[in-house]
N, C-alpha and C positions, 0 to 999 in steps of 0.2 A: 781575500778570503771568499772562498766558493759557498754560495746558499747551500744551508745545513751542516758548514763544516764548522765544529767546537772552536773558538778561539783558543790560540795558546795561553790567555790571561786567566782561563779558566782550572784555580786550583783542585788538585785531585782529593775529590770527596773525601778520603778517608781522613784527610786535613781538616775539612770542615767544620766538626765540631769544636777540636782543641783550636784551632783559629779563631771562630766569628760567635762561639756560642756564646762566651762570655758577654760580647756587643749585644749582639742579638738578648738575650737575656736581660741586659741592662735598660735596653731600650722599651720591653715590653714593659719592665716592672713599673716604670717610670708611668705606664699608661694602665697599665691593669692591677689593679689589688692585689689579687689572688697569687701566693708565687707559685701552686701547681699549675694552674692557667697559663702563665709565663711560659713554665716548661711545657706545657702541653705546646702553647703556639709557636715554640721556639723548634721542637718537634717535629711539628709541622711545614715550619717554612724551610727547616733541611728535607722532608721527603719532598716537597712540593719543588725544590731546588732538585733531586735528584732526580724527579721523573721529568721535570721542563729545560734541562743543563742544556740541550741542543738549541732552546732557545735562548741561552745567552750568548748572546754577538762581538759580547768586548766594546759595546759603545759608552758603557759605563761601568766604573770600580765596578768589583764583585760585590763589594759588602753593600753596594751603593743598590746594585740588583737583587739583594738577599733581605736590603732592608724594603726593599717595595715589595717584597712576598712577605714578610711579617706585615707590612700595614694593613695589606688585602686578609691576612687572617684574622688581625685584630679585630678588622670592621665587620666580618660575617662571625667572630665571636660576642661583638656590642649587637649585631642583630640578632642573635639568639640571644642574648640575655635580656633584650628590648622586649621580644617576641613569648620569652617564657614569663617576666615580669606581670606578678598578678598584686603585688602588696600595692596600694597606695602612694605617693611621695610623703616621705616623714616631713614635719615640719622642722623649718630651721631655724630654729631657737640662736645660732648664732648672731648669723643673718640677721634676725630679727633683732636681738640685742643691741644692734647699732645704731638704732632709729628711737627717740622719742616717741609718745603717743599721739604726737600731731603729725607723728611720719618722717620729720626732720631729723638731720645727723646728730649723732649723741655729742661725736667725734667725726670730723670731716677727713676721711683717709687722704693719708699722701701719696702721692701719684709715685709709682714706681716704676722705673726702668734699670735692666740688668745691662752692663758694659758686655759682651762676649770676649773682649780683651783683656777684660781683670783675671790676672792667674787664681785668685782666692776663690773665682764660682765653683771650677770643679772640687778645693777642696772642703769649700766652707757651706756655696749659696745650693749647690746641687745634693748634699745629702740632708738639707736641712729642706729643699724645695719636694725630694722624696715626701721625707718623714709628712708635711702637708698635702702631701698630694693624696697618703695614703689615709690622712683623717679626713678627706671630702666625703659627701656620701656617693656612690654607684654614678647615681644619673650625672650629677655635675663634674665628676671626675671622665668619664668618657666625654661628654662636652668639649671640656674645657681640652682633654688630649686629643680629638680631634679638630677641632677649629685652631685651636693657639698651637699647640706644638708641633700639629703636622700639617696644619694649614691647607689641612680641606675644605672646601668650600659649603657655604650657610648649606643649599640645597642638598649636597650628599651629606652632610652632616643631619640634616633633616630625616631624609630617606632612611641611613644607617640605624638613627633611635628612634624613628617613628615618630617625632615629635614636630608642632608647627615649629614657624620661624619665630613666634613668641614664646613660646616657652622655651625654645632654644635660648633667647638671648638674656631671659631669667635664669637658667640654669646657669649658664656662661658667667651673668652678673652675678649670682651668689657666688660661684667657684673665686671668679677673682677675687670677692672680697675676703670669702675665706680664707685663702692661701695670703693674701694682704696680710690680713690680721694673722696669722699663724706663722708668718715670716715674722713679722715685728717682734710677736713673743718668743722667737729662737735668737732673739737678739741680731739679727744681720744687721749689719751697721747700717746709718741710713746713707752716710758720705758713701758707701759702698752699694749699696742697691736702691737708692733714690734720687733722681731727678729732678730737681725742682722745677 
């Protein structure tokens, strides 16, 4: 393949939406609240696909190149939301709820780790890790999807919300513990999503 010449693995646009939108869509929601957002970023990462298609080479799936233009819009939509954010952090009464007034655990969480080999995540641990993802509040729901999900690194993850590397890893730690606890109460088994 001659420089600037479209791979032939490059399917023809008009394909695109009823193809990857569904993914693409899926993927967002998974990270962003909002499902106009969703569709706006989803939107987005097809026109930004259709004015950069010459720069797809075929050295990776399409969907694999369609999902790194969704990431790059997620994260200048977390910077706008970072940047127009004027309310305070709510307190998290959750969070908080777990601790005694010496600061100690009420209840000492159990550690959890998800198999990717269990056929039941997609249809059990993934609409039920939705449903918690989407009772986080803002700030720790971006945290948490970009460090753990998309395993960005501390410092863009920093830069992206505007936040130091401490209050990144309190954000982080309340999201885990939240979705912890809000898995346990959707009943996921623990022989199923726990490691001892």
């Amino acid at each position: 393949m001659q420089d600037g010449e479209i791979s032939k693995d490059l399917p023809p646009a008009d394909v695109w939406v009823d193809q990857y939108g569904d993914l693409l869509f899926r993927y967002a929601r998974l990270r962003v609240m909002d499902r106009s957002d969703c569709e706006e970023l989803v939107q987005e990462t097809f026109l930004a696909a259709l004015k950069g298609k010459e720069n797809f080479k075929g050295q990776c799936e399409f969907t694999t190149w369609l999902v790194g233009i969704l990431k790059h819009k997620m994260m200048d939509h977390f910077r706008r939301q970072q940047r127009d954010q004027t309310d305070p952090l709510p307190d998290d009464s959750v969070v908080e709820g777990m601790f005694g007034r010496s600061g100690k655990w009420k209840k000492f969480p159990r550690r959890w780790h998800i198999d990717p080999q269990d056929s039941a995540i997609e249809s059990e641990v993934l609409p039920a890790l939705q449903r918690c993802m989407d009772a986080l509040p803002e700030s720790q729901r971006q945290a948490f999807a970009l460090s753990v999900m998309d395993e960005q690194k501390s410092e863009e993850v920093c830069k992206t919300l505007s936040v130091s590397a401490t209050n990144l890893y309190v954000l982080l730690h309340r999201a885990r513990l939240r979705l912890r606890d809000c898995l346990e109460k959707k009943g996921i088994p623990q022989a199923r999503a726990v490691k001892g």
